[in-house]
C-alpha positions in Angstrom: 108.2 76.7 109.3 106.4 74.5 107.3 105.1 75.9 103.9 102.8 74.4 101.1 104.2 74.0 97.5 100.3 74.6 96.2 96.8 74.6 97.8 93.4 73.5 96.8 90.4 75.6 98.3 87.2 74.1 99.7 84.4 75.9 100.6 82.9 73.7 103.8 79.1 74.4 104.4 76.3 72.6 105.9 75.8 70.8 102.0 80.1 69.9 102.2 81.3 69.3 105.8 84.8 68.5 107.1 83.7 64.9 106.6 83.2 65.4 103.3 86.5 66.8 102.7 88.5 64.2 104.6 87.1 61.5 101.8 88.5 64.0 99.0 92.4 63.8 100.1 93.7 60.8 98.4 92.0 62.6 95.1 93.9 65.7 96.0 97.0 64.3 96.7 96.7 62.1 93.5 96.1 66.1 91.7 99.6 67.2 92.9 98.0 69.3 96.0 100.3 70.2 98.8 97.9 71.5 101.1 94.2 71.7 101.7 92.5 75.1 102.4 89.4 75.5 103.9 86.8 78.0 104.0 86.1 79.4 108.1 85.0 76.6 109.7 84.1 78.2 113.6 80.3 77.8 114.5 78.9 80.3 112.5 75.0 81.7 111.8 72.3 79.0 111.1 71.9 77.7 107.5 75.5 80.5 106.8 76.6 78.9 103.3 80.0 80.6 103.6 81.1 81.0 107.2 82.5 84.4 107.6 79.5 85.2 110.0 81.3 83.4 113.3 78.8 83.4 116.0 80.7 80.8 118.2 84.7 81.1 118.2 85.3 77.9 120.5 84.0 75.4 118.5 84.0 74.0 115.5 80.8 74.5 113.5 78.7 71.3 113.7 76.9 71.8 110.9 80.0 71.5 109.3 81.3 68.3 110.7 82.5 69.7 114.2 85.6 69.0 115.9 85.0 65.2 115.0 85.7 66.5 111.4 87.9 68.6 111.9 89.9 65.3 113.4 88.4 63.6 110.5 90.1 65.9 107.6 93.6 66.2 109.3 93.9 63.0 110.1 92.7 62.1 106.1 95.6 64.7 105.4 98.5 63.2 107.2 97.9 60.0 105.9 98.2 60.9 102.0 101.4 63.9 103.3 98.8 67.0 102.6 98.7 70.3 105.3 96.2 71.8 106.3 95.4 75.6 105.6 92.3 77.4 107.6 90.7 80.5 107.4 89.5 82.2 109.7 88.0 85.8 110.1 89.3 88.2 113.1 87.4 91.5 112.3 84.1 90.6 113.2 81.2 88.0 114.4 77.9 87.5 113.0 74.5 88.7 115.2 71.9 88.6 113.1 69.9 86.0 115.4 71.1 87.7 118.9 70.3 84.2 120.7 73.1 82.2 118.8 75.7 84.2 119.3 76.4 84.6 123.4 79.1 87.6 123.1 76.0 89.8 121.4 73.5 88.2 123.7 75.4 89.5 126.7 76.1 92.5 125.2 72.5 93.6 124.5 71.1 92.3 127.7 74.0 93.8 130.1 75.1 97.2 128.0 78.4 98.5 129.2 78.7 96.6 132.1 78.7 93.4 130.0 82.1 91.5 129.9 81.8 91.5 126.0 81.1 96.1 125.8 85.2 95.7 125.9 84.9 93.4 123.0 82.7 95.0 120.8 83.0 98.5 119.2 80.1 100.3 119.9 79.9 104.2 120.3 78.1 104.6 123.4 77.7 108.1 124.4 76.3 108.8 120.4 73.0 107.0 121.5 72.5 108.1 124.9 74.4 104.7 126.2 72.1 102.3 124.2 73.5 100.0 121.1 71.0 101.0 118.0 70.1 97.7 116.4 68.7 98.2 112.6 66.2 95.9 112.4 62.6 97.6 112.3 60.6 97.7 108.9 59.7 101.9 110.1 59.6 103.4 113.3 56.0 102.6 113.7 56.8 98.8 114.0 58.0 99.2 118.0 53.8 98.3 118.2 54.8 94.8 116.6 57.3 94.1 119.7 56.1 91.6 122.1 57.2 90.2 124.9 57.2 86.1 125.0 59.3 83.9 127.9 61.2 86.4 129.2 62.4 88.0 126.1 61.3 90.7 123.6 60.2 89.6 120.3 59.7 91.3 116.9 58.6 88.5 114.1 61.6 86.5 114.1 64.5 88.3 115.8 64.7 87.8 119.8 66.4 89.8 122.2 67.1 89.4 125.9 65.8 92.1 128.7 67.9 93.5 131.2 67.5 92.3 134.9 64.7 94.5 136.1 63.2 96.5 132.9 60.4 94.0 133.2 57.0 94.1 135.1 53.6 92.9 135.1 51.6 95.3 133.3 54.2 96.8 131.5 53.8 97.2 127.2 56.5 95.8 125.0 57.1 99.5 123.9 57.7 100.6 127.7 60.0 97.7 128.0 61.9 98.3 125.3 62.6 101.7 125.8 64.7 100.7 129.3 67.0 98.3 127.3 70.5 98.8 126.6 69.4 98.7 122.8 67.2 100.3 120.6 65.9 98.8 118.0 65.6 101.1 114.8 64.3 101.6 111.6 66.6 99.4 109.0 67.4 102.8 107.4 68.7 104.9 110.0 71.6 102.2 109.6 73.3 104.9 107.2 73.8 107.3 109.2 73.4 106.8 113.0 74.5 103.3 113.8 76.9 103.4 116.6 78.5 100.0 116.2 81.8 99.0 113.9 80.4 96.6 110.8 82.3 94.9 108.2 81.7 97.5 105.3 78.0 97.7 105.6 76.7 94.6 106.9 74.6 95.4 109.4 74.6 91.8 111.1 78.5 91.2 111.1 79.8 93.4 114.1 83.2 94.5 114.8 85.2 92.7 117.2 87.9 94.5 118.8 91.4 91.8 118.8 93.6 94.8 119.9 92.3 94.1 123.8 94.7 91.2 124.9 91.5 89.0 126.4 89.5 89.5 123.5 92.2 88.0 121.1 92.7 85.3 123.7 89.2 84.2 123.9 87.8 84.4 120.2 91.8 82.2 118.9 91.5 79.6 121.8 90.0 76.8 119.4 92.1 78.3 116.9 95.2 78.2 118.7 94.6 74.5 119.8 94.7 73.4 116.4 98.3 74.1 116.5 98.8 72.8 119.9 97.4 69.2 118.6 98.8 69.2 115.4 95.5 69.6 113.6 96.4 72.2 111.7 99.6 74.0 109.8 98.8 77.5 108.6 95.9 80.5 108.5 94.4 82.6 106.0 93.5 86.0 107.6 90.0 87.4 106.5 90.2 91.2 105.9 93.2 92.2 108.2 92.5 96.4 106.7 89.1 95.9 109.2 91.5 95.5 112.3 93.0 98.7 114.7 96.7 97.2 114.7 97.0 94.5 111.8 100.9 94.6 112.1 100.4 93.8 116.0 97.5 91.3 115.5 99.9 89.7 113.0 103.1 89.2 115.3 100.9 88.3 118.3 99.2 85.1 115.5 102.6 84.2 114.9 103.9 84.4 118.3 100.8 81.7 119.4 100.7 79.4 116.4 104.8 79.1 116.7 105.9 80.4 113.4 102.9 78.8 111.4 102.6 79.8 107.4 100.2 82.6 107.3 98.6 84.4 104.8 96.7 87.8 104.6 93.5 88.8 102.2 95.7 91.8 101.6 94.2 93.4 98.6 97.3 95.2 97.2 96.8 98.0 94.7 99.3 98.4 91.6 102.8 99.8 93.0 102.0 99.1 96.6 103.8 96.3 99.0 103.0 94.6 101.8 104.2 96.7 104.7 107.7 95.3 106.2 105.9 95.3 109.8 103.5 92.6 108.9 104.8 88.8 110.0 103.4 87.3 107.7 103.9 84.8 104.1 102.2 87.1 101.8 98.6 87.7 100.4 95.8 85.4 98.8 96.6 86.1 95.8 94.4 88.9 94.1 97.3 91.0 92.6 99.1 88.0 90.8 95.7 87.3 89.3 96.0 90.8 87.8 98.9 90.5 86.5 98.1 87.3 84.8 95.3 88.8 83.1 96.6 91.4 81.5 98.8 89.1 79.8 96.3 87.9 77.5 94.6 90.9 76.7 95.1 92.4 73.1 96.9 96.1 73.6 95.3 96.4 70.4 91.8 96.4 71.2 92.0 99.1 74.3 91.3 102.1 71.8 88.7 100.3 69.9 86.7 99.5 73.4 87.1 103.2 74.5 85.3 104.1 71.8 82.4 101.9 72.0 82.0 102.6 75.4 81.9 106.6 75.1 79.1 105.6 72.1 77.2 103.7 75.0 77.8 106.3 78.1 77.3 109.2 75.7 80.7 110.5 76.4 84.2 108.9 77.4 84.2 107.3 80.8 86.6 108.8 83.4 87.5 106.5 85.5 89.1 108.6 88.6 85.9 110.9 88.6 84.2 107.9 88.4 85.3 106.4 91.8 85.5 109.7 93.7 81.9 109.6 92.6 81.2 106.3 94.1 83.3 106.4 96.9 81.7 109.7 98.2 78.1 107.7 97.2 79.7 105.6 99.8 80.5 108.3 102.7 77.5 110.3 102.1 75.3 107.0 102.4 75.6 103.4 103.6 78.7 104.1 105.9 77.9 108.2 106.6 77.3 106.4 110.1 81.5 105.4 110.1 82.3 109.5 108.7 80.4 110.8 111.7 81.3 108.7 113.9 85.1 109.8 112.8 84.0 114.0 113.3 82.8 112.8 116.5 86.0 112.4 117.7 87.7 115.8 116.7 88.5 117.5 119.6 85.9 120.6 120.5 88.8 123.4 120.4 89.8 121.9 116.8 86.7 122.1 115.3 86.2 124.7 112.6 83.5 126.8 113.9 83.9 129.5 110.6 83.0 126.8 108.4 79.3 126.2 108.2 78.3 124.5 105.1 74.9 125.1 103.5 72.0 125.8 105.6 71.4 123.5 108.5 74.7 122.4 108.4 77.0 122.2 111.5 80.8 122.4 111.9 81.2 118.7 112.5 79.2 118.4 108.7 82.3 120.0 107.4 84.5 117.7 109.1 82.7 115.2 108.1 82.7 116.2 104.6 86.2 116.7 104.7 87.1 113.0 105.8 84.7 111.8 103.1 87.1 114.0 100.2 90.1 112.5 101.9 89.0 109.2 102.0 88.1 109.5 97.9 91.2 110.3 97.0 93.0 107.6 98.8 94.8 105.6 95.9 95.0 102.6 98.0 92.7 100.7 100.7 94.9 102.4 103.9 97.6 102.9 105.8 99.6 101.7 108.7 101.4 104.2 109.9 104.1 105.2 109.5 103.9 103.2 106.8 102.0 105.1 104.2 102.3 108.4 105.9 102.5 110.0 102.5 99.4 108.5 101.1 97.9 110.4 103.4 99.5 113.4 102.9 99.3 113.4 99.4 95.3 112.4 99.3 94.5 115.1 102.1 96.7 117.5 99.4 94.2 116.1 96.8 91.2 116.6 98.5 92.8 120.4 99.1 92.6 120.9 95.7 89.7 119.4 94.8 87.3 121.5 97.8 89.4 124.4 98.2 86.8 125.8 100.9 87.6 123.2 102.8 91.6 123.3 102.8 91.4 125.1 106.9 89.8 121.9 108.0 91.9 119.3 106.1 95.1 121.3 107.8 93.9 121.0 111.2 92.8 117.6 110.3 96.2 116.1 109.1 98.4 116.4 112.2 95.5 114.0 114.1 95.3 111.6 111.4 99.1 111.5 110.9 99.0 109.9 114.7 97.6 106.5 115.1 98.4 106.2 118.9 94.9 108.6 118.8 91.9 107.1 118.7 90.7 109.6 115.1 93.9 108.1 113.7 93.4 104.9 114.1 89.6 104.6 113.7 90.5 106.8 110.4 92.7 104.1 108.7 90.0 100.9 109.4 87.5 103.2 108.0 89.0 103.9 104.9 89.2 100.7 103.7 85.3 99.9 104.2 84.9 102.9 101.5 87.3 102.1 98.9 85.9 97.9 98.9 82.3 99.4 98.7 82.5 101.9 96.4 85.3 100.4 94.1 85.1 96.6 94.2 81.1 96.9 95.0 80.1 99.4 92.8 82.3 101.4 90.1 83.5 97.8 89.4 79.6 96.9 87.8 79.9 100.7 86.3 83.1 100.6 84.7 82.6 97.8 81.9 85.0 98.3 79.0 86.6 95.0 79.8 85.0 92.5 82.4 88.5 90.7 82.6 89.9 94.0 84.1 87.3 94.4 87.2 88.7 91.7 89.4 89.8 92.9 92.9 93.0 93.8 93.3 93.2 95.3 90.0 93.6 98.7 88.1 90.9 98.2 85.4 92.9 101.4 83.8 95.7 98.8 83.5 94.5 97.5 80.3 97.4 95.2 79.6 100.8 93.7 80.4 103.5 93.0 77.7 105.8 89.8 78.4 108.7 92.1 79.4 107.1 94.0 82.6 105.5 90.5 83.3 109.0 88.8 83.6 109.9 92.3 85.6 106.9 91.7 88.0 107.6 88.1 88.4 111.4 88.8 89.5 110.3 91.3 92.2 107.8 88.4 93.6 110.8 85.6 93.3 112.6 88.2 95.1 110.4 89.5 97.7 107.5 87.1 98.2 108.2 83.7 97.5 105.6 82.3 99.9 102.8 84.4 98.7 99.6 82.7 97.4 98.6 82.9 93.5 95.3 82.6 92.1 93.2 82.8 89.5 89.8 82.4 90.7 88.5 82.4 94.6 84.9 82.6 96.1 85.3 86.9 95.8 85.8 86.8 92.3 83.4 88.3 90.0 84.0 86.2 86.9 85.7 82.7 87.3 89.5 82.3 85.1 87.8 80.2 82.5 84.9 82.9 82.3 87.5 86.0 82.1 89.8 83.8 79.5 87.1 84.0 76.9 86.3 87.0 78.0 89.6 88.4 76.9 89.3 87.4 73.4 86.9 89.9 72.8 90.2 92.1 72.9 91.3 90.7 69.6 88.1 91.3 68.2 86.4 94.4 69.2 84.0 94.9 65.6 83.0 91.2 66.6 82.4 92.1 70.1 80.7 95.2 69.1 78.0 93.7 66.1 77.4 91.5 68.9 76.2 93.7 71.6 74.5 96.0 69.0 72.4 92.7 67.3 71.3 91.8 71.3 70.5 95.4 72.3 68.1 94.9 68.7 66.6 91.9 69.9 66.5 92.5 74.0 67.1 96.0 74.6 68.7 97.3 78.0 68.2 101.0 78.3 71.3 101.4 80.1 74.2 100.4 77.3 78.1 100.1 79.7 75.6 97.4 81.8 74.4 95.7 78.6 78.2 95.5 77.9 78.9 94.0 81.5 76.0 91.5 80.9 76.0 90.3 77.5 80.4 90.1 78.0 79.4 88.1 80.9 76.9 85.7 79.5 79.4 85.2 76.8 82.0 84.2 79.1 80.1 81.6 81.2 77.9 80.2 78.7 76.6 77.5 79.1 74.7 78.8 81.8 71.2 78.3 83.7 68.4 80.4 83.7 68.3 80.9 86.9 72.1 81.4 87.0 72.4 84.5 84.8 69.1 86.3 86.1 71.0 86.1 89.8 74.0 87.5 88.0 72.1 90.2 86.2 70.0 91.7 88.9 73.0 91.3 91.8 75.1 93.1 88.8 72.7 95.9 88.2 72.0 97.0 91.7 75.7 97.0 92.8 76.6 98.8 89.9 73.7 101.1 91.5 72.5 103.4 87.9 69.3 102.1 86.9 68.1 100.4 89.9 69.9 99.6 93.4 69.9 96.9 96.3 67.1 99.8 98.3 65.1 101.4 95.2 64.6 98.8 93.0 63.6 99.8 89.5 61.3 97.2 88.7 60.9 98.5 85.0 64.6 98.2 84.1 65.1 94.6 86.1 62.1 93.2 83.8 64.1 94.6 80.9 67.1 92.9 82.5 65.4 89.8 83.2 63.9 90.0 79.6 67.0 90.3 78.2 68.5 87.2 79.7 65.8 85.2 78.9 65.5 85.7 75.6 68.8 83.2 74.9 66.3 80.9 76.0 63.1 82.5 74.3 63.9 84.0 71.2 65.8 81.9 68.8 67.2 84.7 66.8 68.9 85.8 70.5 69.7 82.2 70.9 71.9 81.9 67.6 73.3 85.2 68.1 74.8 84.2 71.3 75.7 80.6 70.1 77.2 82.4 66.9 79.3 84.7 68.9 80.4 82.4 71.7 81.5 79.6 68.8 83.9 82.7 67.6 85.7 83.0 70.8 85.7 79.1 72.2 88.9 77.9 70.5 90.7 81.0 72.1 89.3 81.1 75.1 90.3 77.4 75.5 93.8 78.6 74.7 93.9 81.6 77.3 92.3 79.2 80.0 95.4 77.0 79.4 98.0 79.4 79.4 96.9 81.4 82.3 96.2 78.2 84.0 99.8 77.2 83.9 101.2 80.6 84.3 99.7 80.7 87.6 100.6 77.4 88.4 104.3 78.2 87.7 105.1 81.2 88.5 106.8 82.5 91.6 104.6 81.8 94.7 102.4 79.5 96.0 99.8 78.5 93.6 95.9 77.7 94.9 93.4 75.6 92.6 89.8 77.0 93.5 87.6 74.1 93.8 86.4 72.5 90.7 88.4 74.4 88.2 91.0 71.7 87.3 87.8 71.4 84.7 86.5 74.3 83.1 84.1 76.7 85.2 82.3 79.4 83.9 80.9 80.7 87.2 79.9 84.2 87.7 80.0 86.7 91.2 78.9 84.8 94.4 77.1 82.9 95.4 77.5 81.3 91.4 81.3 80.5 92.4 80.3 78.6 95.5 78.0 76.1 93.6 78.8 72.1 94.5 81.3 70.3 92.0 81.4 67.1 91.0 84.6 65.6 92.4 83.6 62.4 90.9 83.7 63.5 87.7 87.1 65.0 87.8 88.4 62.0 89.8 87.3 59.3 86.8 89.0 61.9 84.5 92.3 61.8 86.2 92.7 58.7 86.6 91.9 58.4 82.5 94.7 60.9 82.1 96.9 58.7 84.5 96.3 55.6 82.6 97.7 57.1 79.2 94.8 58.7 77.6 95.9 62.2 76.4 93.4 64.9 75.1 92.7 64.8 71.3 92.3 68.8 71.4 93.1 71.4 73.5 89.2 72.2 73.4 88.5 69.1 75.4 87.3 69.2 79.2 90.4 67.2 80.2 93.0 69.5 78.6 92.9 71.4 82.2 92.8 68.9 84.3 96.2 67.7 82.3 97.8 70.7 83.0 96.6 71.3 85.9 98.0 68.2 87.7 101.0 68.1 85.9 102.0 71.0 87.0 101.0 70.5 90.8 102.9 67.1 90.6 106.0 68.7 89.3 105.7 71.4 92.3 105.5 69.4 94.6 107.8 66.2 93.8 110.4 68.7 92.5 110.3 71.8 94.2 114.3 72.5 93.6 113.2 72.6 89.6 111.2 76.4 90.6 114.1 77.9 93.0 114.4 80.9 90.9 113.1 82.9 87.6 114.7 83.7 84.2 112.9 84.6 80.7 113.8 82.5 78.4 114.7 84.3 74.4 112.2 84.5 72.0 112.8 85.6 68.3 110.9 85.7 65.2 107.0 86.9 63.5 105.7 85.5 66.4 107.7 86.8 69.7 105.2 88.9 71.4 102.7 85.9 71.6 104.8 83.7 73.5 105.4 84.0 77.3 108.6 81.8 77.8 110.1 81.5 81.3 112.5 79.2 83.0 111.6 78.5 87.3 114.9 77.2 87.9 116.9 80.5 86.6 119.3 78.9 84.8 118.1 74.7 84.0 114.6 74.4 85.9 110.8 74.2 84.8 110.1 75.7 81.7 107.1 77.0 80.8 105.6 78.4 77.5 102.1 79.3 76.9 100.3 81.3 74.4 99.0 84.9 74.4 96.8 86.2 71.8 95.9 83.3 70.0 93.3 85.0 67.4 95.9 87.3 66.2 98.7 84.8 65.9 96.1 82.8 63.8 94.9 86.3 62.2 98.8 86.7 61.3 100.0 83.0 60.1 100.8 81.5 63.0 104.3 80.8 64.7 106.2 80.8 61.3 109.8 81.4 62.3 109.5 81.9 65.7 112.1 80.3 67.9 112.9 80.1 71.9 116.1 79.5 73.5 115.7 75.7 75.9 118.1 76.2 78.3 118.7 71.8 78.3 117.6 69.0 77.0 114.3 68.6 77.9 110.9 66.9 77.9 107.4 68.1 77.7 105.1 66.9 81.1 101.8 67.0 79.1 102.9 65.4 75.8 105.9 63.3 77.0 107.6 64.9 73.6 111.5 65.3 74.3 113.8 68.8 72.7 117.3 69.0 73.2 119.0 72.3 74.3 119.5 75.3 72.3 116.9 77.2 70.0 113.4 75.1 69.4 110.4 75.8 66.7 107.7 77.2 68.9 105.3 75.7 66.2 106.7 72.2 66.9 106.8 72.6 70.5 102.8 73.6 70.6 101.5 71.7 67.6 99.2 70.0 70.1 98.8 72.2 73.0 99.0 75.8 73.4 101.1 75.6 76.3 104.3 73.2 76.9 105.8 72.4 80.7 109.3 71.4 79.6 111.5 69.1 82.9 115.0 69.1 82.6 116.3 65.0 80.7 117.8 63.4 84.0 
């Protein structure tokens, strides 16, 4: 099997084809990139700026160069000795416009005797044997259908009519109602759509890759860019969304021949990827956590518990918190996916005594039931029988929790203990779906202590990570996932590395950070104080920063986080005071100086923890990825902010600068990361035997604890050494006497300085830079 040393992500779009890409390899491969990794690049949805909404699986999107640049791009590749990584998305197809995608086209104009009924997971019998399509502004819009060539219209969506529900005379209304769809009110989506979505997304339908035929016919233009050579491994887009990911899994790497693959696995602390998936690893989303919480002061937790009780009025707790939102969750956008669940409890196991409330039925108390069991899962789901006590122990949970309901969660645990049964395995996609929307997509904007802790993937309740468990983390991933990816910034994350880095200096500083927040809540007050924190932590972080930029952060932030206003009952009171608030760095000087003030107090540090967690990453055990564009400094916010153009140009003239002999005067300057950056990709990929294993190195003296020192090779390999808590080692003198153990003579990559073996001054090794990759002399 052939594996990448690093990656380098591209997100391809209608703005940044294939074409595109192919002219950007001999700058890659002049980087240090091993591979290239691209975005989904199938046909997708018309003017779709991110691809995961596949309406065509057979062919390459042409509004993304086609197969011609698909050609184009690997054949760019091979030349300068770079692979060629794809995504590609398995659990569902966009069908928001009905006529560009011809599985949904067939479905709604043939119903279940359509080829695609098999392929699609749609509920049948709960609409009377129609497909319920969410589309209508209210109920009273059916009088805006009409019917034009042969089709039914209603403004711009178009659907298809069945063979013989049409005649002369007939009203759009009477046609409609002998489809095999109906066509609802938006908000009946909640709670009686009959279809499988991804999470909520009403216009990206489940697609069922369990059936042999179906998995055949949506991986045929995937699978031929094995068989040509086109391409050499796959990212899997949300694999929890799938019936049987272990058997989708073996069945990829059965028909690709072994490729490198790569699951968005988002693993929570203390679980592992289960032994039954064939697979390389994740993308990278726990590594990024543990990176974090390296340069996070341990310090400063208490001192930001206390400022956010002040703001919430009492202390935040976090596990009540998501319970809360995840039952927000089952009780609302995805109540459709709970009942749909109770639906399939047998009759003669439904708890007839237990009634709850007036109007309530039986199936409402299995259906409420699910919902507590699915808040207390600690984890996104299981695979059974991997995981069978997660279950057990969250249906014990939810037992304590709602004892009236402990006779239905017995007879429910037996059912959802088998995943041959259709409640069993429908149980454990559905789970997922809650814990990504009401964690990731909403107690992650409500929980705002610490931006740097809300990334997915993470325990924001982790609020930091000594060097010691670090190393211990980093020898279990040496040991058990060598192949998996590492990141530090991808098109999910909220806040960009560079963004978090500074960030995370508000750890070391938490009266700063505080007099801060209070002076903006003076001049632009926010009536709802943990979101202030979340805002102003997050202007901070990304500053500088367009208007426009950070009012689409704020408003996006403030309805996912779902208090004061939401995505369906928009306060527009509180999003002027939002949208007042950011403006007034632009408006109100006083605002302006405060921000400049505060953000000129955490630069030099920030610059410090970009660096060191930029080379951490880059070193440590796994396979590192480079998001596009931040081999310079990005201070990009939640999507779409992280999927903005780059200038490759830019970063291009600056590397070759770097390659000429120019060196950064400070550590502060834009080049510093593109230094490190491609020094440390060059060294992974020109001398992959230097990073065969993983040793901390000693560290001694006043400054210990604010050194991460580790050595790839285990005993004479790579060497890296980066600085943690750079305001407090400043705050406290500096490195003083503080020396590391070099395993062997050595040189430094980024300052071409050479140390001979035995204890070294850390001060020396980073008078110039905070961080130091040190090669083996010879």
């Amino acid at each position: 099997m052939k594996t990448p040393t690093s990656t380098y992500r591209l997100q391809i779009r209608p703005g940044f084809t294939l074409g595109d890409a192919a002219e950007l390899t001999g700058y890659l491969k002049s980087l240090g990139v091993d591979w290239v990794y691209v975005s989904p690049i199938l046909t997708a949805e018309e003017g779709s700026q991110h691809g995961y909404d596949v309406t065509d699986p057979s062919s390459v999107d042409p509004a993304r160069g086609g197969a011609e640049g698909l050609a184009a791009l690997s054949d760019a590749a091979r030349k300068d000795g770079l692979g060629l990584l794809l995504d590609i998305v398995p659990n569902h197809m966009g069908v928001a416009s009905p006529p560009q995608n011809a599985w949904w086209w067939s479905l709604l104009k043939e119903g279940r005797s359509s080829r695609y009924a098999e392929a699609f997971d749609v509920d049948w019998d709960a609409a009377g044997g129609r497909i319920r399509i969410p589309v209508l502004g209210s109920a009273d819009d059916l009088d805006a259908l009409e019917l034009v060539d042969g089709e039914l219209h209603y403004y711009g969506h178009r659907f298809p009519l069945a063979e013989g529900s049409h005649s002369p005379g007939d009203s759009p209304r009477e046609v409609h109602d002998r489809q095999h769809y109906e066509l609802v009110d938006w908000r009946r989506a909640d709670s009686e759509l009959n279809y499988r979505r991804f999470f909520a997304v009403n216009t990206l339908a489940g697609v069922r890759v369990e059936v042999p035929w179906v998995f055949e016919e949506s991986h045929a233009e995937i699978l031929r860019w094995f068989r040509e050579g086109l391409a050499d491994g796959l990212r899997i887009d949300h694999p929890d969304g799938l019936a049987d990911p272990a058997g989708y899994l073996a069945r990829l790497k059965e028909a690709t021949g072994g490729a490198y693959v790569l699951v968005e696995k988002i693993l929570e602390p203390g679980e592992s990827l289960p032994e039954s998936f064939t697979c390389e690893g994740t993308t990278g989303y726990d590594a990024l956590a543990d990176v974090d919480r390296l340069f996070t002061d341990p310090d400063g937790e208490a001192g930001l518990d206390a400022l956010d009780a002040r703001l919430r009025g009492e202390p935040a707790d976090y596990q009540a918190m998501i319970h809360g939102t995840k039952r927000r969750v089952t009780d609302g956008i995805l109540h459709s996916e709970i009942l749909r669940l109770a639906r399939l409890l047998p009759e003669e196991v439904v708890p007839g005594e237990l009634v709850p409330g007036e109007g309530g039925t039986p199936r409402d108390a299995v259906a409420d039931a699910l919902s507590e069991i699915i808040a207390a899962f600690p984890v996104y789901r299981t695979y059974l029988p991997h995981g069978r006590r997660v279950l057990e122990e969250a249906v014990e949970s939810a037992a304590r929790s709602r004892p009236e309901l402990e006779g239905v969660l017995r007879r429910l645990l037996p059912l959802l203990l088998d995943p041959e049964k259709e409640l069993g395995r429908r149980f454990q996609q559905t789970s997922g779906m809650v814990m990504a929307k009401g964690v990731e997509d909403t107690a992650f904007f409500r929980y705002t202590r610490l931006g740097t802790l809300t990334e997915v993937g993470s325990d924001p309740t982790e609020f930091a990570v000594p060097p010691a468990e670090f190393h211990h983390r980093m020898a279990r991933r040496q040991s058990a996932l060598p192949l998996s990816m590492t990141t530090l910034t991808t098109h999910d994350t909220k806040r960009s590395e560079d963004t978090r880095a500074r960030i995370s200096v508000i750890t070391e500083d938490v009266p700063g950070w505080e007099a801060f927040l209070g002076r903006m809540q003076e001049l632009a007050p926010i009536p709802d104080g943990p979101f202030a924190a979340l805002l102003w932590q997050g202007i901070a972080g990304a500053w500088p920063a367009e208007r426009e930029r950070l009012r689409g952060f704020a408003l996006k932030a403030a309805r996912e986080a779902g208090n004061s206003t939401s995505w369906t009952e928009q306060d527009e009171a509180f999003e002027a005071q939002v949208t007042a608030a950011v403006d007034s760095v632009f408006d109100v000087p006083e605002a302006a100086v405060a921000l400049a003030d505060f953000v000129a107090g955490l630069e030099p540090y920030g610059w410090s923890n970009s660096l060191s967690a930029k080379l951490v990453q880059l070193t440590m055990p796994g396979v590192p990825d480079v998001y596009q564009g931040t081999e310079f400094r990005d201070g990009s916010l939640t999507d779409p902010d992280n999927r903005r153009p780059v200038d490759f140009r830019a970063r291009a003239a600056a590397l070759e600068a770097l390659d000429g002999g120019g060196r950064p005067a400070s550590f502060t300057d834009e080049s510093a990361k593109l230094l490190v950056v491609s020094r440390a990709l060059r060294l992974r990929r020109d001398r992959p035997g230097l990073f065969g294993g993983y040793r901390p190195l000693s560290v001694s003296g006043a400054g210990e604890g604010h050194l991460i020192a580790f050595d790839r090779g285990g005993d004479g390999g790579a060497v890296t050494l980066a600085t943690r808590l750079p305001k407090r080692l400043e705050r406290d003198g500096g490195w003083r006497d503080t020396m590391v153990e070099l395993p062997a003579d050595c040189t430094d990559e980024l300052t071409g300085a050479a140390y001979p073996a035995g204890p070294a001054d850390v001060g020396q090794l980073l008078s110039r830079y905070p961080v130091a990759l040190l090669v083996p002399a010879g």
